[in-house]
C-alpha positions in Angstrom: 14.9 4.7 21.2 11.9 2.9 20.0 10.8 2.6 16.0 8.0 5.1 15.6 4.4 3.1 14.4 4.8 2.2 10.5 0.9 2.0 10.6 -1.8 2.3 13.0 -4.8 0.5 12.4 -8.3 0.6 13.7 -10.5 -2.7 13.5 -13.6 -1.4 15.5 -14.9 0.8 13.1 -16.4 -0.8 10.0 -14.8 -1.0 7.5 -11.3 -1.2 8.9 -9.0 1.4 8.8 -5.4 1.6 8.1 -3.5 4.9 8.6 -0.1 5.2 6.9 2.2 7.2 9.4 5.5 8.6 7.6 6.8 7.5 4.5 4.8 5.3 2.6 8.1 3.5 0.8 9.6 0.3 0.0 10.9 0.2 3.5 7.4 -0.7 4.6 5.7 -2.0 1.8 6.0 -5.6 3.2 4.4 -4.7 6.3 1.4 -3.6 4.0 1.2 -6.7 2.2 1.3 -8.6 5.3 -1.7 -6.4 6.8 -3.5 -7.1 3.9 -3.3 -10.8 4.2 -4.1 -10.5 7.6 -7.5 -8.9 6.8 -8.3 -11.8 3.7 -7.5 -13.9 6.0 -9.7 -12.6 8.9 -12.4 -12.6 6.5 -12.5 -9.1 5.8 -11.9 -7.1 2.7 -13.1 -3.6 3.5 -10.9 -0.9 4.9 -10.3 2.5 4.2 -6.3 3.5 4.0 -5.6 6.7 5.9 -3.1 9.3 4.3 -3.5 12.2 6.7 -0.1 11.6 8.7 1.5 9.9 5.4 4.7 12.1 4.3 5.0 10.6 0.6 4.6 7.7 -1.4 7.2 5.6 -3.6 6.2 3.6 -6.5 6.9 0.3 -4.0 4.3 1.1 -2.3 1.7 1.6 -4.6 2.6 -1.0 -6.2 1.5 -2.9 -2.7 -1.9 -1.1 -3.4 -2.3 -2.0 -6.9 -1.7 -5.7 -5.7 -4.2 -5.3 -3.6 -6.7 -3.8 -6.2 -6.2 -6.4 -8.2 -7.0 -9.2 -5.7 -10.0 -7.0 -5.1 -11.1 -6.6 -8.5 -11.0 -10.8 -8.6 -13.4 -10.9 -5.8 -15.2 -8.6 -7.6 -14.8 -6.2 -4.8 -13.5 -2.7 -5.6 -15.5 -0.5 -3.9 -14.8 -2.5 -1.0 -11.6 0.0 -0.7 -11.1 3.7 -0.2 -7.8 5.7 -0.1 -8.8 9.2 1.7 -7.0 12.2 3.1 -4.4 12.4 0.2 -2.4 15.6 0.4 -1.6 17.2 -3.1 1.2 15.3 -4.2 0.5 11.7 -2.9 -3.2 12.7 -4.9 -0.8 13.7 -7.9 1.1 10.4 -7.3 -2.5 7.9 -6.9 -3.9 9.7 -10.1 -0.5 9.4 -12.0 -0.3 5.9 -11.7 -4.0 5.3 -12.2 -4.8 3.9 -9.0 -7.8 6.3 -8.7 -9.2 4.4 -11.6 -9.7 1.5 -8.9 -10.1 2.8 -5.9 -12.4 5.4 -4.6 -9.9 8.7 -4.0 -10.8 11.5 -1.7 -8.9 14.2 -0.2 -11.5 14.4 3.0 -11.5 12.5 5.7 -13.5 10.0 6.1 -12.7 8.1 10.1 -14.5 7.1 12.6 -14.0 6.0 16.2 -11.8 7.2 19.4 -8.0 7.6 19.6 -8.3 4.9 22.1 -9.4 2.7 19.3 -6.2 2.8 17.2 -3.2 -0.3 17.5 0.2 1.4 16.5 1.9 -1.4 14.4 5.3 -1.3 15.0 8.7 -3.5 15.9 8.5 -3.9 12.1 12.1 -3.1 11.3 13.6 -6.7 10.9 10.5 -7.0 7.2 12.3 -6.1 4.5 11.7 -6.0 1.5 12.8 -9.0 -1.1 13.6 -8.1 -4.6 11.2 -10.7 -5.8 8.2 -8.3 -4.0 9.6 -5.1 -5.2 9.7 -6.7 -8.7 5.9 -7.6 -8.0 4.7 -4.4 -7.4 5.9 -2.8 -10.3 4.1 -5.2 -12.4 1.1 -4.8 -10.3 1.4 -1.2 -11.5 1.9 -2.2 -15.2 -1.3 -4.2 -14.6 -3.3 -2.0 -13.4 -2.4 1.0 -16.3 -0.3 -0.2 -19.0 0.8 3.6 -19.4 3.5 2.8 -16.5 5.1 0.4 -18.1 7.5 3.6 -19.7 7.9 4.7 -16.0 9.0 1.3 -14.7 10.4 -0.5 -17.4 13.8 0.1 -16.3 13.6 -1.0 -13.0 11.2 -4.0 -14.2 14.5 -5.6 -16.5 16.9 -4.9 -13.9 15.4 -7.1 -11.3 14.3 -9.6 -13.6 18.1 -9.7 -14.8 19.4 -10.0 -11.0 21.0 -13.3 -10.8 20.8 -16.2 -8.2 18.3 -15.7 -5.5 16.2 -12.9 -5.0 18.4 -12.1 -1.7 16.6 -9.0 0.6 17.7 -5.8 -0.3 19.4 -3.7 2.9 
């Protein structure tokens, strides 16, 4: 049995497109990050994230998003980034957390291009995610609106607190 596609990505549209396909959680946060990278490192900064297929959201994983707000907002860059076809509740979560402060938010949708177009990303299963990057996120998310730090100070001071290495979590 195969692991279903994590993401699917499109690259020959402009900007790049990232579709999130499942749950957008810790599990698969990493996977993010490293896309991310991938495109600063390609050059590229503009993308638009896809939530149309996305089943929900954990705090992980925005946190992965307000990381890479914040590395846009140093290239002065925002609007280089869009975060479209929310359902209700991942919208509810976004506005909650105060990433559509950041980042331009729609509910429509906004791609382009063929099915044809689309890489599945998958065979991801072996990334997870280190306490050091889930500690990370969460301050991404105190960074971006200081009104989370109530939400996540709990989880903030216990993995500050964890002792030795930052082992990965299973």
């Amino acid at each position: 049995m195969g692991v279903p596609p994590i993401f699917q990505i499109n690259t020959h549209v402009e900007p790049m497109i990232i579709r999130v396909c499942g749950r957008a959680s810790y599990l698969n946060s990493m996977p993010l990050g490293d896309l991310f990278k991938w495109m600063f490192s390609s050059g590229s900064s503009r993308c638009i994230i896809d939530f149309e297929v996305c089943t929900g959201i954990d705090s992980t994983f925005l946190g992965i998003l307000a990381g890479l707000a914040l590395e846009l907002r140093r290239q002065n860059r925002l609007s280089d980034c869009q975060l479209c076809n929310l359902n209700e509740r991942n919208y509810e979560l976004i506005q909650n957390m105060g990433l559509d402060r950041i980042f331009k938010v729609s509910r429509e949708t906004l791609i382009k291009g063929n099915d044809s177009d689309w890489v599945h990303v998958s065979g991801l299963e072996n990334q997870r995610p280190t306490k050091e990057m889930i500690l990370k996120a969460h301050e991404n998310l105190l960074a971006i609106n200081g009104s989370n730090k109530n939400k996540f100070e709990d989880v903030i001071t216990f993995l500050q607190r964890q002792n030795g290495s930052l082992n990965k979590i299973r």
